[in-house]
N, C-alpha and C positions, 0 to 999 in steps of 0.2 A: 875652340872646339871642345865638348863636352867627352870626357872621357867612362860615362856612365857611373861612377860612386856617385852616393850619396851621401853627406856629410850634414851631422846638425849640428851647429851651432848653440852654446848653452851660457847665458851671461846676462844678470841682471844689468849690467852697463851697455845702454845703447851703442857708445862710440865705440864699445871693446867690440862686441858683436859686428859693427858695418868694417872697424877694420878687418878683424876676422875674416871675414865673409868677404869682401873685397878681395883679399891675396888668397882666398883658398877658389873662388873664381877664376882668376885670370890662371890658375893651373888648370880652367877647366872641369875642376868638381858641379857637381849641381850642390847647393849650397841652400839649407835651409836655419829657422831661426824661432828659438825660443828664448822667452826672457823669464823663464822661473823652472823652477824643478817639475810643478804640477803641469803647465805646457809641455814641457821635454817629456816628460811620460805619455801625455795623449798622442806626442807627434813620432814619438816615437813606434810606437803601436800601429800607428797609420800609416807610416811611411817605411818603415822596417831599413832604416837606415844602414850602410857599412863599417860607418865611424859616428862616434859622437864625441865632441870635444865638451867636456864639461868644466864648467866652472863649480868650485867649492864652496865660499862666502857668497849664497845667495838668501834673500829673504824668507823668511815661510817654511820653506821646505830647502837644506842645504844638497850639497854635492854629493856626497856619503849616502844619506838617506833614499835621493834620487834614484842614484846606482843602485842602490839593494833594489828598489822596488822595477825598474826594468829589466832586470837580472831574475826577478820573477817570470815573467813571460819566457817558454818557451823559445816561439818565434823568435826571440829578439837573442839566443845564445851566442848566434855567430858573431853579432854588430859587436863591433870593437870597441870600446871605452876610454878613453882618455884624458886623465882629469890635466887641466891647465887651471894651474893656481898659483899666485903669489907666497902660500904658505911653504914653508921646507922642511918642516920639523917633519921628524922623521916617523912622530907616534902618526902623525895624518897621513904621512905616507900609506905606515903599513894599515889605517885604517881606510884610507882607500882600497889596496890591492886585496884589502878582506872584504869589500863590498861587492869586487866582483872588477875591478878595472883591469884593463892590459898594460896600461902606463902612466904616467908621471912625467907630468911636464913644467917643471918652476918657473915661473915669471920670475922679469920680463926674459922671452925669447924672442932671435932676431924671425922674421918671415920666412928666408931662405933654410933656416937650421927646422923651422916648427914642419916647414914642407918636408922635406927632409924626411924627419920623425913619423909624419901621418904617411907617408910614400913605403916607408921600412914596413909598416904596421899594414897597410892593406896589399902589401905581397901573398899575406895569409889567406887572402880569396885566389889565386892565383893565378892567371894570365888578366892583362887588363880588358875590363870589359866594355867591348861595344856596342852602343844602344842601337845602333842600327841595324846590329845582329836580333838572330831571333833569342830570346833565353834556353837557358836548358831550362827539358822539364823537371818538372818539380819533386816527381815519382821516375826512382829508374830500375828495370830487372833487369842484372848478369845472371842466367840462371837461375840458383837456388836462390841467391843474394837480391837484398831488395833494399833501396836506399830511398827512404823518404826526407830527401833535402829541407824542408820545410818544416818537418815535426820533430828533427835534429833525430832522425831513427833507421836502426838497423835491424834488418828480420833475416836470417839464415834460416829455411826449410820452414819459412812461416813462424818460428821464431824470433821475439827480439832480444838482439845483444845488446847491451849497456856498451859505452863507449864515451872515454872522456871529450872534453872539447878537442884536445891536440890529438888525440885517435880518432876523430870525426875528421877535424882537419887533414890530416895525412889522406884518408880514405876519400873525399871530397877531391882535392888535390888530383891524385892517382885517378878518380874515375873522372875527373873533367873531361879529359882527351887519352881513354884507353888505348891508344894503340901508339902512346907517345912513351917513348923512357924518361923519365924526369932524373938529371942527375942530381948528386948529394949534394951540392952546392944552390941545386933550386929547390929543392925539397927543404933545405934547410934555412935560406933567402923569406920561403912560400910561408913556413911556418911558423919558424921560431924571431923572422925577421932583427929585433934588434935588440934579443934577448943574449947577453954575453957570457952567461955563465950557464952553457950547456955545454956536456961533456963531447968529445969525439964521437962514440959508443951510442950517443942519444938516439940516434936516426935507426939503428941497425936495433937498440931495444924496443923500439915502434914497429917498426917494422916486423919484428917476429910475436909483437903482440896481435897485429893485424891478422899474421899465420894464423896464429892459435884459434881467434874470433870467427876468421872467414873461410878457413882453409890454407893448407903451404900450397897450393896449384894456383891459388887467386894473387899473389903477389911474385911476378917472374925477378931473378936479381941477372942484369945482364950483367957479366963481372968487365970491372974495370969501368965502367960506364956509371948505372943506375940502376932503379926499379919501375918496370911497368907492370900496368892491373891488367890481368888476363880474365 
């Protein structure tokens, strides 16, 4: 059963690709496939994917370069990045994580660990989505507040605020199901997922950035609990 993500597969090696793409199915992903960087940009634009698993050593046009140039578009801020590659050095690392990637995956890894990793990572969309549901839309007004999910934008009083990706996220999060408390543990599951060096402090400096942006009335703290969006 199809759990609605959208995942692209990126690997100039065919058999790396159908394995891929084989075990990221049977979890139910809808599961798509390109064999070069210049494809993964077209499909990516077209399908506006959740996750994209990318590979690095590709002909033509590498991994690195790829990333910057999707990481161009708008639309595509939220879709999550993932470079899987054989390489370790650590200069490709950090020249991936400057291209714009969420993570880092060394080959070879086992199926169950790589599921795993992509499962941690698309907690940041937050509750799992069903295609049989209707979507939210795409344009939402609280009020003053006006969230354009799509153009990654915030307008207070017909004003737009700037907002980074993980202050979009939070806010995204929070309005999915407004009348839900989301605790600190899913707030922090949703966003930061499998990122290990965030302080205690993190959620609660988010959170009063949100204030300052939206208003202190727009974010309620139930104590001992959570925070829900009023």
């Amino acid at each position: 059963m199809e759990n609605g993500y959208k995942i692209l597969v990126v690997d100039d090696e065919p058999d790396i690709l159908e394995f891929l793409s084989y075990n990221l199915r049977k979890q139910g992903f809808q599961v798509f496939q390109a064999d070069s960087g210049k494809t993964a940009i077209s499909l990516a634009h077209e399908l506006l994917p959740h996750l994209i698993l990318l590979d690095i050593m590709m002909p033509d046009m590498d991994g690195i370069e790829t990333c910057s140039l999707i990481r161009e578009n708008p639309k595509l801020n939220q879709t999550i990045i993932a470079f899987l590659s054989a390489r370790s050095e650590d200069y490709t690392q950090i020249a991936g994580f400057s291209a714009g990637a969420d993570d880092y995956i060394t080959k070879p890894v086992k199926p169950k660990v790589l599921i795993s990793r992509i499962n941690a990572l698309l907690r940041r969309f937050g509750p799992t989505i069903n295609p049989n549901e209707k979507m939210a839309p795409v344009l939402q007004e609280f009020g003053n507040v006006t969230i354009d999910y799509e153009k990654y934008m915030v307008k207070v009083d017909k004003t737009e605020i700037f907002m980074t990706k993980k202050e979009f996220g939070l806010l995204q999060l929070l309005t999915s199901r407004p009348s839900k408390v989301f605790t600190r543990e899913e707030i922090f599951d949703h966003i930061w997922g499998s990122e290990t060096f965030v302080g205690d402090r993190t959620i609660d400096v988010y959170i009063c950035k949100l204030r300052d942006k939206l208003g202190e009335a727009r974010i309620k703290t139930i104590k001992g609990v959570g925070y829900r969006f009023e």
